[in-house]
N, C-alpha and C positions, 0 to 999 in steps of 0.2 A: 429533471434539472438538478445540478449539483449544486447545493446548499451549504453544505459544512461535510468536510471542511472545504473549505475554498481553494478554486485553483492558485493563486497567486500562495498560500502555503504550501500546499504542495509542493509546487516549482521551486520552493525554496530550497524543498529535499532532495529532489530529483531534478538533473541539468535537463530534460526534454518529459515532453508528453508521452513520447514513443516509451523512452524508459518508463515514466510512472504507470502506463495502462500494461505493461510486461510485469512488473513488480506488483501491482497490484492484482491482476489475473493471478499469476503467483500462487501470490497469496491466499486468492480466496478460494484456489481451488485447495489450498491446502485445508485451508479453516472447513471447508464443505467434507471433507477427509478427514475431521478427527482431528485436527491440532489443536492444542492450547491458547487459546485466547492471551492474546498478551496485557490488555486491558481489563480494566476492573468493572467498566460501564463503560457500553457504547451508545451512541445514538443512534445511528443504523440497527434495523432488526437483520437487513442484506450481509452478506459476506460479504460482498464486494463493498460496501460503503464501510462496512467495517475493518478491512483490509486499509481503504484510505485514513480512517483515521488512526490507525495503527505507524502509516507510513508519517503523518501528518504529526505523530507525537514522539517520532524520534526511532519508535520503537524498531521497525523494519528500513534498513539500507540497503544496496548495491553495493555487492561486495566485488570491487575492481579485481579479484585474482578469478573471477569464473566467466568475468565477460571476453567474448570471442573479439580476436584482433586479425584485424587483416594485414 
């Protein structure tokens, strides 16, 4: 069960769930790959919960020039 951060923050970054579980997969596959933690302390030991609170503090966005348009 998700705890923190909470869905209703989340959503605040991201307009759908569909996006924030893409953004955050993302993400944590990158974090499992070596990237740079953008946080100083997380509460998650997971990448993936650690990817949400990254999202949840601003830090990682949806950059509108890479998403596909039909």
């Amino acid at each position: 069960m998700l705890l923190y951060p909470s869905v209703d923050k989340l959503l605040e970054r991201v307009n759908s769930r569909y996006s924030l579980i893409m953004l955050a997969s993302k993400r944590a596959h990158q974090l499992d790959a070596g990237a740079k933690p953008l946080l100083d302390h997380y509460e998650s030991p997971k990448t993936i919960g650690q990817a949400l609170e990254e999202i949840a503090a601003g830090k990682i966005i949806i950059d509108p020039d890479e998403t596909d348009q039909i």
